[in-house]
Backbone as XML, in Angstrom:
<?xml version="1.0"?>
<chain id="A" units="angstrom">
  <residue number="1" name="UNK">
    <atom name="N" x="45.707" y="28.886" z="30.183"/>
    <atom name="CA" x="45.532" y="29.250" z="31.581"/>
    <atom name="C" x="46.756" y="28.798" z="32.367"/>
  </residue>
  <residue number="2" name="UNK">
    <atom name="N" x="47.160" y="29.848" z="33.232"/>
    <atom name="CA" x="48.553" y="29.341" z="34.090"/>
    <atom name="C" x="48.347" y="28.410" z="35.324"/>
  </residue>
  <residue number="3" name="UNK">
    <atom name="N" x="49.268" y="27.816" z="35.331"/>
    <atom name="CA" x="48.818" y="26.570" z="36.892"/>
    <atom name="C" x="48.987" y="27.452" z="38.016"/>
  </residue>
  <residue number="4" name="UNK">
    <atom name="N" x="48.144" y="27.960" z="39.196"/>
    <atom name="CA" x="48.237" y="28.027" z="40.194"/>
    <atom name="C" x="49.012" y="27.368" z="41.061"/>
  </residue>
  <residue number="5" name="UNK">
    <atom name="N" x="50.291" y="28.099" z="41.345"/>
    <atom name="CA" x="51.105" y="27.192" z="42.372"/>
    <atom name="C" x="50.648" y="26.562" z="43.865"/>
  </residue>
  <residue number="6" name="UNK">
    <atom name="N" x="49.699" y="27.582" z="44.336"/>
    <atom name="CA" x="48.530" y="26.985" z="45.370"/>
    <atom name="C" x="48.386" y="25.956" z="45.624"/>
  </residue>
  <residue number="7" name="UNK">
    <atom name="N" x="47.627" y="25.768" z="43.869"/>
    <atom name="CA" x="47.096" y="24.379" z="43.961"/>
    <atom name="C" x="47.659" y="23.014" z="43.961"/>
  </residue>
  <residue number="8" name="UNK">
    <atom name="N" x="48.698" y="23.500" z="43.280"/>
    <atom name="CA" x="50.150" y="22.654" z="43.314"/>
    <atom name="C" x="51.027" y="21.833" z="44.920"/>
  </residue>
  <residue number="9" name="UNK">
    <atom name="N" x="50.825" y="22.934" z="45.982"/>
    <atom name="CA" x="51.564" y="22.667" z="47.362"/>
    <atom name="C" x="50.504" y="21.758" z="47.660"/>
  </residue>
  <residue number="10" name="UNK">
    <atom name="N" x="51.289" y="21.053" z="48.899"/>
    <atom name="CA" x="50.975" y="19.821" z="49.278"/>
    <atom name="C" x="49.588" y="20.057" z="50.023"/>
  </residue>
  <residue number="11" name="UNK">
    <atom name="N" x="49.230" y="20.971" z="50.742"/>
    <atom name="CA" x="48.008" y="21.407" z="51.506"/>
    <atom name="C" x="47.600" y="20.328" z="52.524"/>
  </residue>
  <residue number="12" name="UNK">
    <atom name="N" x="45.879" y="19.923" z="52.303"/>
    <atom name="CA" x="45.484" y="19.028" z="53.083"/>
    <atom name="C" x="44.299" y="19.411" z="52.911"/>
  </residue>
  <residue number="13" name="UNK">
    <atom name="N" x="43.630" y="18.433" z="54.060"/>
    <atom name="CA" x="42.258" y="18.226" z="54.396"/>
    <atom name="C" x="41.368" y="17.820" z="55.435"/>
  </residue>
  <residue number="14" name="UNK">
    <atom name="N" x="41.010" y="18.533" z="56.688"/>
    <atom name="CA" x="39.965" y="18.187" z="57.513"/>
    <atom name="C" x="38.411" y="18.421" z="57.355"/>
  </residue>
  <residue number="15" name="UNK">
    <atom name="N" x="37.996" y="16.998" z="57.835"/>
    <atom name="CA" x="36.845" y="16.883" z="57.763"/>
    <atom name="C" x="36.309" y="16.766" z="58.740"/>
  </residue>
  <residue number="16" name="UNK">
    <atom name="N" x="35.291" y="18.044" z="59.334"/>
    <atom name="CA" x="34.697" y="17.003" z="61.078"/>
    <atom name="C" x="33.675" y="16.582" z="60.907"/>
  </residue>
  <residue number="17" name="UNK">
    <atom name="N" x="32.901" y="15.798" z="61.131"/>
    <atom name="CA" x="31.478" y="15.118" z="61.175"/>
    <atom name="C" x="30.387" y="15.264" z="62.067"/>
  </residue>
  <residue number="18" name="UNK">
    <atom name="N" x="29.625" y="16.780" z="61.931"/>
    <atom name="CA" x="28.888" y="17.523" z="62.976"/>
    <atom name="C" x="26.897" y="17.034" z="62.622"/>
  </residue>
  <residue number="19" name="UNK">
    <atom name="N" x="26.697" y="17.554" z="62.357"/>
    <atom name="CA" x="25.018" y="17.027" z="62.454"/>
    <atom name="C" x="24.113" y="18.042" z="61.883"/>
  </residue>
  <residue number="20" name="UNK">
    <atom name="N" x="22.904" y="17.693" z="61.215"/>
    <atom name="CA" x="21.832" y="19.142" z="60.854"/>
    <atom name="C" x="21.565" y="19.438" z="62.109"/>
  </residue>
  <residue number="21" name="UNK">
    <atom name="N" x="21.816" y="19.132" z="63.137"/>
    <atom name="CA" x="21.865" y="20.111" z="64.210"/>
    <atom name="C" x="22.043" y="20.891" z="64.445"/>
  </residue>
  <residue number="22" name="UNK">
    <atom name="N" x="23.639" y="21.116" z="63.913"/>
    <atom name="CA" x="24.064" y="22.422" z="64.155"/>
    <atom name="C" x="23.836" y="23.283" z="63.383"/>
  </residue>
  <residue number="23" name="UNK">
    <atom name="N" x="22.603" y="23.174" z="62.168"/>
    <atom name="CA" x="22.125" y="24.167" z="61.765"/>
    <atom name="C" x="20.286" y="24.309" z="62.085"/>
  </residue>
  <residue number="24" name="UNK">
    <atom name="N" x="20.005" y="24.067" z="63.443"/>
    <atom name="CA" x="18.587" y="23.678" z="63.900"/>
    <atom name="C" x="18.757" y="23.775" z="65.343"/>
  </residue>
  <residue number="25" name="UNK">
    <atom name="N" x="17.562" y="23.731" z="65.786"/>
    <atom name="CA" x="17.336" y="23.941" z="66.976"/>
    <atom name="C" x="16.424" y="22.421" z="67.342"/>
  </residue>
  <residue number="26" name="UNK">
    <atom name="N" x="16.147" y="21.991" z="68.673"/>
    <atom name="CA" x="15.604" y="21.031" z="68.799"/>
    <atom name="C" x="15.000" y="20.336" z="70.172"/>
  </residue>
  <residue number="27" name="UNK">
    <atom name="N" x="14.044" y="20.463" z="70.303"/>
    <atom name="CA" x="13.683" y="20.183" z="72.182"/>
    <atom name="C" x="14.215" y="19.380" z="72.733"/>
  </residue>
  <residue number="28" name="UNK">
    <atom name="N" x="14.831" y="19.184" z="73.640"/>
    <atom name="CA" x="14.791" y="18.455" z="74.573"/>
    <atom name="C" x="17.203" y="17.918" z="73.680"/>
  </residue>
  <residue number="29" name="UNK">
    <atom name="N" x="17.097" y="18.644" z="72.904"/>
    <atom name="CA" x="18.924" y="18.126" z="72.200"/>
    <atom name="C" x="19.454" y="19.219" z="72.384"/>
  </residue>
  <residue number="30" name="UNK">
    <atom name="N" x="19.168" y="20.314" z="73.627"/>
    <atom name="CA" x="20.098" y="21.980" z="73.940"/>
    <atom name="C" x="21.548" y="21.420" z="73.647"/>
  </residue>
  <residue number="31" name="UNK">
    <atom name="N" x="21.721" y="20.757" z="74.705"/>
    <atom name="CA" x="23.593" y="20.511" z="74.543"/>
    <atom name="C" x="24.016" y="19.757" z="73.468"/>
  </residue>
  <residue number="32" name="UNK">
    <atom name="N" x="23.086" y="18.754" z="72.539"/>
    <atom name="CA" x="23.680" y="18.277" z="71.749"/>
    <atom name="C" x="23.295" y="19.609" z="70.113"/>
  </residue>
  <residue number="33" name="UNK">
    <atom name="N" x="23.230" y="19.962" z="70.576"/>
    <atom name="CA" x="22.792" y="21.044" z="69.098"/>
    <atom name="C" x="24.152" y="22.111" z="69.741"/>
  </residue>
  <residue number="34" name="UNK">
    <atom name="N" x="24.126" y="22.936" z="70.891"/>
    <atom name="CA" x="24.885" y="23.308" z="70.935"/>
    <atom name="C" x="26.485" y="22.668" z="70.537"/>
  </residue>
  <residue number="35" name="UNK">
    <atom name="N" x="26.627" y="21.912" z="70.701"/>
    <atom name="CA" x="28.107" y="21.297" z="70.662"/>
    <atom name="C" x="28.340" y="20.824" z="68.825"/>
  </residue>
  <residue number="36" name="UNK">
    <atom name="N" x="27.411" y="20.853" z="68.188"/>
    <atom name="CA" x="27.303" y="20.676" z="66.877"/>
    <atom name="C" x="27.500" y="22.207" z="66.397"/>
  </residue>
  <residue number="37" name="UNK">
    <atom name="N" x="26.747" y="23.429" z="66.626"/>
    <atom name="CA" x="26.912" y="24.421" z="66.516"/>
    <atom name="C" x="28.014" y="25.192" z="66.683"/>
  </residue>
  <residue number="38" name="UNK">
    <atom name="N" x="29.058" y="24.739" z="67.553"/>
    <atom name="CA" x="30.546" y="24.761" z="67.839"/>
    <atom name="C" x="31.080" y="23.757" z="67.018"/>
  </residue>
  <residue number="39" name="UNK">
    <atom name="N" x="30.959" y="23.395" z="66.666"/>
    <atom name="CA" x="32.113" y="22.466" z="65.733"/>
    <atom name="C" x="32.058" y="23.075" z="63.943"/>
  </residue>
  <residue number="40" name="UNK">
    <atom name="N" x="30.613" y="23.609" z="63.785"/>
    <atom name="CA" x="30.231" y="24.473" z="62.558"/>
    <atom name="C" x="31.312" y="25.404" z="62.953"/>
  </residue>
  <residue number="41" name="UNK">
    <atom name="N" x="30.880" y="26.583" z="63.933"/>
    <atom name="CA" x="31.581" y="27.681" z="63.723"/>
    <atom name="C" x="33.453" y="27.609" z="63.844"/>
  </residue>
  <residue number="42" name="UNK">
    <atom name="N" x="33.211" y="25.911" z="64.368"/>
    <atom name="CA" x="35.111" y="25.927" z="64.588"/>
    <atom name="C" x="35.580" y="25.713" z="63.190"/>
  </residue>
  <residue number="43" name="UNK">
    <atom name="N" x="35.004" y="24.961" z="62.561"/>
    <atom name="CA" x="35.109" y="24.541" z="60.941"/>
    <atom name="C" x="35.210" y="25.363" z="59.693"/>
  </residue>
  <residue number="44" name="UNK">
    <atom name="N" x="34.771" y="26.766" z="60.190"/>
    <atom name="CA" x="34.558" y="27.809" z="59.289"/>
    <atom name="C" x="35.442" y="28.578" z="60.122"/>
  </residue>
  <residue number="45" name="UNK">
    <atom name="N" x="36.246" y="28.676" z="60.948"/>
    <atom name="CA" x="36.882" y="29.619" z="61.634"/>
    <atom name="C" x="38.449" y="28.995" z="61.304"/>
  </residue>
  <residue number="46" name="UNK">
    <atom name="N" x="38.621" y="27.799" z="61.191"/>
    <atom name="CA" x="39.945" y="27.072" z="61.379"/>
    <atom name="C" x="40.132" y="26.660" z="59.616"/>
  </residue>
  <residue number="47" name="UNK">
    <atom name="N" x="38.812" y="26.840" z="58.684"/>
    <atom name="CA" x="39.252" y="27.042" z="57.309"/>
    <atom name="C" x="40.073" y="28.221" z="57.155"/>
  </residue>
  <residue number="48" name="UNK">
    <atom name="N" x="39.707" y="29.586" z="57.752"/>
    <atom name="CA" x="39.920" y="30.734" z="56.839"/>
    <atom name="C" x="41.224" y="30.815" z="57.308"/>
  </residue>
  <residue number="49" name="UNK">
    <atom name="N" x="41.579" y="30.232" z="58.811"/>
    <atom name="CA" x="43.042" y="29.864" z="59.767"/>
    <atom name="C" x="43.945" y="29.056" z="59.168"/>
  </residue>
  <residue number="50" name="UNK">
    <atom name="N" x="43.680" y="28.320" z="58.132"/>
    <atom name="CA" x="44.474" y="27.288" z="57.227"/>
    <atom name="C" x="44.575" y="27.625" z="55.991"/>
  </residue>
  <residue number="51" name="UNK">
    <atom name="N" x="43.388" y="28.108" z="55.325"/>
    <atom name="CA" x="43.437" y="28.473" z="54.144"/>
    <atom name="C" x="45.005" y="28.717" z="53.556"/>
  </residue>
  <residue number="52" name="UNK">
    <atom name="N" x="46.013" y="29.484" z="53.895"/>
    <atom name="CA" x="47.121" y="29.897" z="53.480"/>
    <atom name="C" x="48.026" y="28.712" z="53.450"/>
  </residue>
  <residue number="53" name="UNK">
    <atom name="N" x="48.101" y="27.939" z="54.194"/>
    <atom name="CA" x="48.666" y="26.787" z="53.607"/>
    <atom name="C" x="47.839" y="25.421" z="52.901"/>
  </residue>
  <residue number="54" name="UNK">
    <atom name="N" x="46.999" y="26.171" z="51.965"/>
    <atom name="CA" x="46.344" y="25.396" z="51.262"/>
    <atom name="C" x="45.271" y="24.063" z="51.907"/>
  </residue>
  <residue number="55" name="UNK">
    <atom name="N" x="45.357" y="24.524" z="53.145"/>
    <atom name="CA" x="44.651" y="23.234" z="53.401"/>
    <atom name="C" x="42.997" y="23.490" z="53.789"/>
  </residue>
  <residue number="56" name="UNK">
    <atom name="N" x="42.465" y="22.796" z="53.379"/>
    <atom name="CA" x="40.346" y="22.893" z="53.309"/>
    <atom name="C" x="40.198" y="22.293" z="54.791"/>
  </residue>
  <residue number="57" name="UNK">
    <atom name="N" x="38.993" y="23.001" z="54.940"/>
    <atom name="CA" x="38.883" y="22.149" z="56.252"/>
    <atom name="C" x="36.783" y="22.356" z="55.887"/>
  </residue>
  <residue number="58" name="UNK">
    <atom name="N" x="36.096" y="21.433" z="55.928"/>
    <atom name="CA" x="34.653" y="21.372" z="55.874"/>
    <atom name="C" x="34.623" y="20.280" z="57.313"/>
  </residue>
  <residue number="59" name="UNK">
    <atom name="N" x="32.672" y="20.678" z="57.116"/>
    <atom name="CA" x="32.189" y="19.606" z="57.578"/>
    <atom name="C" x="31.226" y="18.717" z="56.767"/>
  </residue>
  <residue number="60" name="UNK">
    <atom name="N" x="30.608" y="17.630" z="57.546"/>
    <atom name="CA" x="29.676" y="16.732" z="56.607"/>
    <atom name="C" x="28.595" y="16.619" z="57.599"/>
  </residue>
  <residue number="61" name="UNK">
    <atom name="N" x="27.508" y="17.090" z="57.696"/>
    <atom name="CA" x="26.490" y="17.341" z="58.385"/>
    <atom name="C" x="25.102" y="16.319" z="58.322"/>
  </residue>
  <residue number="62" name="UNK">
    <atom name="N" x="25.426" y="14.926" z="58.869"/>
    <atom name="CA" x="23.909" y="14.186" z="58.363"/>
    <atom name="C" x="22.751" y="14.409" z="59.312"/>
  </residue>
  <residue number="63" name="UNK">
    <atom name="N" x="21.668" y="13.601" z="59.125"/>
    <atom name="CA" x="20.464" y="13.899" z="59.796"/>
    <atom name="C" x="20.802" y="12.420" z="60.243"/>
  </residue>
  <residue number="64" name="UNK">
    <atom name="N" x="19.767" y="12.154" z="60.883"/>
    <atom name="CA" x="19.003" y="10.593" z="62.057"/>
    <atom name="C" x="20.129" y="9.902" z="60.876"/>
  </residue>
  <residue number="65" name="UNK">
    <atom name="N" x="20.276" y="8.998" z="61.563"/>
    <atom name="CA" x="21.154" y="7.662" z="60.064"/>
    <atom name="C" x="20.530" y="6.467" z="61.308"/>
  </residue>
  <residue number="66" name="UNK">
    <atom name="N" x="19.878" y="5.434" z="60.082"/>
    <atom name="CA" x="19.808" y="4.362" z="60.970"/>
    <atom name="C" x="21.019" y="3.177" z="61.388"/>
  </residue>
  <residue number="67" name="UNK">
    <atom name="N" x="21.342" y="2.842" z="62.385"/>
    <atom name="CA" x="22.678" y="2.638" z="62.720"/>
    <atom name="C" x="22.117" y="1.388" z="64.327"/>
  </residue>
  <residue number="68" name="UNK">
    <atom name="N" x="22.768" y="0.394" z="64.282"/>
    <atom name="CA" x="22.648" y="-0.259" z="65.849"/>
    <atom name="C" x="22.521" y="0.434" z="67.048"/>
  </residue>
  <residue number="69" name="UNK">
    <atom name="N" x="23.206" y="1.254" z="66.725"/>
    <atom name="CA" x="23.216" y="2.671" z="68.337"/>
    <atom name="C" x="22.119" y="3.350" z="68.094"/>
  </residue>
  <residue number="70" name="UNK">
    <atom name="N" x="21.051" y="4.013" z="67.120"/>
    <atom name="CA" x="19.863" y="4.805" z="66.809"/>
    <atom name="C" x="18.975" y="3.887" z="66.934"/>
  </residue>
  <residue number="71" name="UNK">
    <atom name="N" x="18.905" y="2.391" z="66.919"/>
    <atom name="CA" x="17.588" y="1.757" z="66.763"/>
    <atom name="C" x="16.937" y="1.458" z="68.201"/>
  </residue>
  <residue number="72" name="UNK">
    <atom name="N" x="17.327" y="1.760" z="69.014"/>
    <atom name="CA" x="16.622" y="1.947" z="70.659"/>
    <atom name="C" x="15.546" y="3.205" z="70.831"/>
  </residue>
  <residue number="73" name="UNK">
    <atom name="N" x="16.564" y="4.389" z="70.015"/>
    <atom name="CA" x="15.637" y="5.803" z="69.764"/>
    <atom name="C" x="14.802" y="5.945" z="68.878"/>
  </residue>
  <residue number="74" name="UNK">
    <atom name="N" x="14.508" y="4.597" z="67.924"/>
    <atom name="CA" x="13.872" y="4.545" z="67.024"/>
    <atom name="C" x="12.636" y="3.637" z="67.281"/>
  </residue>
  <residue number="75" name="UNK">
    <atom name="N" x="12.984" y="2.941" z="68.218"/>
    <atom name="CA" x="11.653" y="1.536" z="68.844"/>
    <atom name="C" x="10.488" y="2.841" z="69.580"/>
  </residue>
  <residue number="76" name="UNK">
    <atom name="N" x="10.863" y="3.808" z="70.072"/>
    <atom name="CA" x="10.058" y="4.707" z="70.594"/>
    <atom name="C" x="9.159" y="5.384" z="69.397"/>
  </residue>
  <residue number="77" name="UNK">
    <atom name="N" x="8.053" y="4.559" z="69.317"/>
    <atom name="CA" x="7.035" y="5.459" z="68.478"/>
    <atom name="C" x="6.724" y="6.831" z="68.668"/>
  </residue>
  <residue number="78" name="UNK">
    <atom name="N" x="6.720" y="7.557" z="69.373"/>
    <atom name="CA" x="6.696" y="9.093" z="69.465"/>
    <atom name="C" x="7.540" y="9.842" z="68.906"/>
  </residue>
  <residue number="79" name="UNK">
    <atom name="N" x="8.737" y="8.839" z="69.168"/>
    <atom name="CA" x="10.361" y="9.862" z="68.515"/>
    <atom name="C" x="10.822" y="9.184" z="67.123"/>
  </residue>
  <residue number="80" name="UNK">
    <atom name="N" x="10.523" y="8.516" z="67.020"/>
    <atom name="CA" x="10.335" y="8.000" z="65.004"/>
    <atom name="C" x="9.571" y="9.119" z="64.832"/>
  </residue>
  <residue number="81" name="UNK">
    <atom name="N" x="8.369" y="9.479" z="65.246"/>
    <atom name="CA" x="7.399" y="9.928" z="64.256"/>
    <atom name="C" x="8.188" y="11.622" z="63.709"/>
  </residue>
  <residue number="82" name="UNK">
    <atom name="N" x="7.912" y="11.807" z="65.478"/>
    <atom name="CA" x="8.835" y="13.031" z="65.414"/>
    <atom name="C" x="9.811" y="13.596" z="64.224"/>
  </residue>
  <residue number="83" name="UNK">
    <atom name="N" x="10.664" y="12.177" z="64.250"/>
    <atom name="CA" x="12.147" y="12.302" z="63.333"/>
    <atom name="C" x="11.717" y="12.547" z="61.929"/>
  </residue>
  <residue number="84" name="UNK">
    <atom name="N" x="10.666" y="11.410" z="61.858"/>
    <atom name="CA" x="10.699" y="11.374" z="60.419"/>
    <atom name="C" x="9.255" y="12.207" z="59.774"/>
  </residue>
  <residue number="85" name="UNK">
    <atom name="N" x="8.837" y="13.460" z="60.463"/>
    <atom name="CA" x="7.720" y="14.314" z="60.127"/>
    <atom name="C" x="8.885" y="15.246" z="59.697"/>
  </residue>
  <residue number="86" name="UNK">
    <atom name="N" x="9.882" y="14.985" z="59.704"/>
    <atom name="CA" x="10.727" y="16.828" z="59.973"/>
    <atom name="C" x="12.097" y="16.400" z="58.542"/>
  </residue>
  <residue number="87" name="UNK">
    <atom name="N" x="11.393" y="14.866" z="58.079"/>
    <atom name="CA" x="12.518" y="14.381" z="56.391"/>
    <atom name="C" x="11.537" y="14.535" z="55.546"/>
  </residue>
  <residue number="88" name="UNK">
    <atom name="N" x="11.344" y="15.691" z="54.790"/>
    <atom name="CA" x="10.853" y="15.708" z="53.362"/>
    <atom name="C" x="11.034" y="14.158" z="52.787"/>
  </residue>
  <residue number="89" name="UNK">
    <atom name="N" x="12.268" y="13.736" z="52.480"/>
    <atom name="CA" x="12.305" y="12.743" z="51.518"/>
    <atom name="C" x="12.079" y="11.115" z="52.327"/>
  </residue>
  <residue number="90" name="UNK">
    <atom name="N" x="11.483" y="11.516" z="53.831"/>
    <atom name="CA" x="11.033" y="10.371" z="54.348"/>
    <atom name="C" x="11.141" y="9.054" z="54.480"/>
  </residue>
  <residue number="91" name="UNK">
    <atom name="N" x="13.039" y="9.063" z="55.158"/>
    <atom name="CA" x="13.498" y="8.094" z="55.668"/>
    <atom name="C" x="14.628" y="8.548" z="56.264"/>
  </residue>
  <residue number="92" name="UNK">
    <atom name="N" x="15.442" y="7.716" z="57.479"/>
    <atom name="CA" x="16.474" y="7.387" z="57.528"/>
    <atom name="C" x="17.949" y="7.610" z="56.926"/>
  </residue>
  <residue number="93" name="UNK">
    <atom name="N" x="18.659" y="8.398" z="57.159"/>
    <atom name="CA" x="20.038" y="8.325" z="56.431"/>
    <atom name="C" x="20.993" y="7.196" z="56.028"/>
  </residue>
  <residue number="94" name="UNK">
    <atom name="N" x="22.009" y="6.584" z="55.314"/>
    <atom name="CA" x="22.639" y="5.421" z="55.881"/>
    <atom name="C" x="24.140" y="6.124" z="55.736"/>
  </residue>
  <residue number="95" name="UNK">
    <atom name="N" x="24.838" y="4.824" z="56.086"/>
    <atom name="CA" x="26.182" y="5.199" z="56.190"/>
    <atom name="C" x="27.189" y="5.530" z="55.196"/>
  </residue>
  <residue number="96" name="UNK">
    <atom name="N" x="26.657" y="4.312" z="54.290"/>
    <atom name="CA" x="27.288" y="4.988" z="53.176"/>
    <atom name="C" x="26.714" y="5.581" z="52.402"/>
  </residue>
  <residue number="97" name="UNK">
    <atom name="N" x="25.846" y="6.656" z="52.874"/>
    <atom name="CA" x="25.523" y="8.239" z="52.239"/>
    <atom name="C" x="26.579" y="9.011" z="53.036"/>
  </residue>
  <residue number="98" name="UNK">
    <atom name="N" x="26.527" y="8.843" z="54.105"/>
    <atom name="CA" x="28.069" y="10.056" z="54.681"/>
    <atom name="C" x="29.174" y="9.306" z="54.242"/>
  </residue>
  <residue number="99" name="UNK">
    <atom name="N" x="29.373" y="8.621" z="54.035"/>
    <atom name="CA" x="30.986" y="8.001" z="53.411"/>
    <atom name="C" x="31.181" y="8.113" z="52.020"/>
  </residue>
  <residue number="100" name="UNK">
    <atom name="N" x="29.896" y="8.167" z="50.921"/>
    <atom name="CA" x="29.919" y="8.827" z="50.077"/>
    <atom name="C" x="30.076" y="10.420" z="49.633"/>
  </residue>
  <residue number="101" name="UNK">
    <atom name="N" x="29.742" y="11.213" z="50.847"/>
    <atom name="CA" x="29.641" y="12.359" z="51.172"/>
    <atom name="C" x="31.338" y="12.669" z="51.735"/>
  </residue>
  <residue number="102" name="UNK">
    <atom name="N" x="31.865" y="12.298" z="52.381"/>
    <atom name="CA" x="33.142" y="12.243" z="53.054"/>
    <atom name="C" x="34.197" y="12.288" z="51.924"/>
  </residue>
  <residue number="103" name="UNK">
    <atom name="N" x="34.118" y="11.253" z="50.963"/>
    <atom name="CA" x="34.659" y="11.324" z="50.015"/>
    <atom name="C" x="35.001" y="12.288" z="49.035"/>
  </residue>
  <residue number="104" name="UNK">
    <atom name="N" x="33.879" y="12.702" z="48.677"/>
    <atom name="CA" x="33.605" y="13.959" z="47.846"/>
    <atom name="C" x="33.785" y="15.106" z="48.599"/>
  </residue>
  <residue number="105" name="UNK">
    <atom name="N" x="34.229" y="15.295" z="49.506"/>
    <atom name="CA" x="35.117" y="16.420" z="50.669"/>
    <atom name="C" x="35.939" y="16.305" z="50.344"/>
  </residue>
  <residue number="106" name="UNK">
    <atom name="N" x="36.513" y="15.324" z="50.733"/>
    <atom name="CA" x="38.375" y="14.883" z="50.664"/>
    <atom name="C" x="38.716" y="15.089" z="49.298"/>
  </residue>
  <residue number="107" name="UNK">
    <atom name="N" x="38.071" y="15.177" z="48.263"/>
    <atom name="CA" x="38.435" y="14.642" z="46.516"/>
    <atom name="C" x="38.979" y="16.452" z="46.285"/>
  </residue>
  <residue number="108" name="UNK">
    <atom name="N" x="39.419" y="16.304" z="45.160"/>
    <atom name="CA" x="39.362" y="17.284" z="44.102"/>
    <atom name="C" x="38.267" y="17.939" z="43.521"/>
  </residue>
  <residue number="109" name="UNK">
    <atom name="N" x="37.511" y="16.781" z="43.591"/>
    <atom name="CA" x="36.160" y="17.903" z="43.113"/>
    <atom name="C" x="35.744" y="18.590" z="43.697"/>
  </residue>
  <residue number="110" name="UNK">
    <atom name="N" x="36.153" y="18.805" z="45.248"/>
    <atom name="CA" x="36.075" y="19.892" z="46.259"/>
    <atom name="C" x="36.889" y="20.688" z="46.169"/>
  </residue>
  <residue number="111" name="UNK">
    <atom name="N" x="37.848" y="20.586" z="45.161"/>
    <atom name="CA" x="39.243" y="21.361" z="45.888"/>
    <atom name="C" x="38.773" y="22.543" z="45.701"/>
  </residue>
  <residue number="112" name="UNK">
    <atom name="N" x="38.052" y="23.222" z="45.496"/>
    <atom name="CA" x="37.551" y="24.998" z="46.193"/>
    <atom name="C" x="36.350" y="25.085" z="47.516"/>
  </residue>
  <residue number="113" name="UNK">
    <atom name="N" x="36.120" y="24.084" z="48.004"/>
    <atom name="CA" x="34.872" y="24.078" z="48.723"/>
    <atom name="C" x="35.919" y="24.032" z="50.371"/>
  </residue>
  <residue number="114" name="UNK">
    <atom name="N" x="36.102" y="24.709" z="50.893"/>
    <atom name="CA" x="36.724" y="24.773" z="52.609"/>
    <atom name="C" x="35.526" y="25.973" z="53.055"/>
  </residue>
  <residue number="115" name="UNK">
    <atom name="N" x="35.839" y="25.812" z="54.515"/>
    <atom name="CA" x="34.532" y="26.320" z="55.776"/>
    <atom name="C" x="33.195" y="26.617" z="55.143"/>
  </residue>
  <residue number="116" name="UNK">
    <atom name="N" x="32.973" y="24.952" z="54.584"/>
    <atom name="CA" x="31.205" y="24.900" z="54.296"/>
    <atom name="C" x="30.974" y="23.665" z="55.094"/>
  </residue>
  <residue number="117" name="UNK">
    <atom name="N" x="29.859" y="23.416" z="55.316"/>
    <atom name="CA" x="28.794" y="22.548" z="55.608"/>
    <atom name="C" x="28.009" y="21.648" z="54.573"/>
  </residue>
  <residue number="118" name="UNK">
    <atom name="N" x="28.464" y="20.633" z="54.299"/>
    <atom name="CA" x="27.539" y="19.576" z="52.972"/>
    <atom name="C" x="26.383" y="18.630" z="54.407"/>
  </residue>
  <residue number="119" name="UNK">
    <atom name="N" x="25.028" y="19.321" z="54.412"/>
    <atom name="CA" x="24.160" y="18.913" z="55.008"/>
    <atom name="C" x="23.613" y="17.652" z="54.154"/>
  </residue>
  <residue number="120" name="UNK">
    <atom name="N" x="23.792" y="16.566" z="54.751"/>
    <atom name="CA" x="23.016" y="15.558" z="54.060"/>
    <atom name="C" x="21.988" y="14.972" z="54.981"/>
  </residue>
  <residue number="121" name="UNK">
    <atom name="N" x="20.725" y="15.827" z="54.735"/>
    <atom name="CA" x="19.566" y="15.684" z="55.846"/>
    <atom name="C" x="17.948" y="15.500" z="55.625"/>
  </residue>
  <residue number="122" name="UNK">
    <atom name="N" x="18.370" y="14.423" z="54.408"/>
    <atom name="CA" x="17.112" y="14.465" z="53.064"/>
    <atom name="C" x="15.568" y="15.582" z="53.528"/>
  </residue>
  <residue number="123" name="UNK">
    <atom name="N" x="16.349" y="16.517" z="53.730"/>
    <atom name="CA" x="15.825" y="18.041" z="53.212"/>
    <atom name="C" x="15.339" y="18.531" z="54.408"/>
  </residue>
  <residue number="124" name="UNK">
    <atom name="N" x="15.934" y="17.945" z="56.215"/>
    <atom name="CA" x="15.201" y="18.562" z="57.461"/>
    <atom name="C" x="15.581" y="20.027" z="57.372"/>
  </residue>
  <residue number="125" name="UNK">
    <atom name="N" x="16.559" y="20.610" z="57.192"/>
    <atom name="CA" x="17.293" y="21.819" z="57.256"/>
    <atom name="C" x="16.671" y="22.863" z="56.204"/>
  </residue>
  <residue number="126" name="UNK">
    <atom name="N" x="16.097" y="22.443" z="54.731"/>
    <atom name="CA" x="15.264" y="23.151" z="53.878"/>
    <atom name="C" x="14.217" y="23.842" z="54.543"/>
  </residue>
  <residue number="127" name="UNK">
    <atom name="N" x="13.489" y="23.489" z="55.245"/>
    <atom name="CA" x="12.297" y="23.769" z="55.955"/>
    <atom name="C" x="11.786" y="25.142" z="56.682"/>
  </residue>
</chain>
């Protein structure tokens, strides 16, 4: 098999970090779903815009992650329940699941994967 010179040039890699939002809808999160929903379609618009100089551009899409800044929205028993009726696999995201996820963007083992979405949203978006 011949080497692709493609694959060879120096290229690159952007990653933006948007939300299962932007593949969902959600009461009372209009502007924050919208603005996730723009960063999808910028991500898939600015791959096929780069593509020629080899460079990928994805996103990494998590759900709720429990985090110091989420645990105020999380003391609210109504909006836990909420959150976590809508995770099949019924919990919380953490961080280093998107930094594990981030990684495997940036790697080689992506190197064919540009203007996709890797939803890591233990399964809200399946639904």
């Amino acid at each position: 098999m011949q080497e692709d010179p493609q694959r060879k040039s120096r290229g690159g890699c952007v990653i933006n970090i948007t939300s299962q939002m932007g593949h969902v809808g959600a009461p009372t999160r209009t502007v924050y779903c919208m603005t996730k929903h723009a960063m999808e379609g910028f991500t898939k618009a600015l791959a096929v815009e780069l593509a020629p100089g080899n460079i990928r551009v994805n996103s990494v899409a998590p759900t709720f992650l429990e985090t110091p800044l989420t645990a105020p929205m999380f003391a609210r028993p109504e909006f836990a329940k909420w959150v976590m009726e809508r995770i099949p696999l019924g919990r919380l995201g953490q961080l280093d699941e998107v930094a594990a996820s981030v990684v495997y963007v940036a790697s080689e083992a992506a190197g064919l994967m540009t203007g996709a979405s890797l939803v890591i949203d233990g399964g809200w978006t399946a639904q």
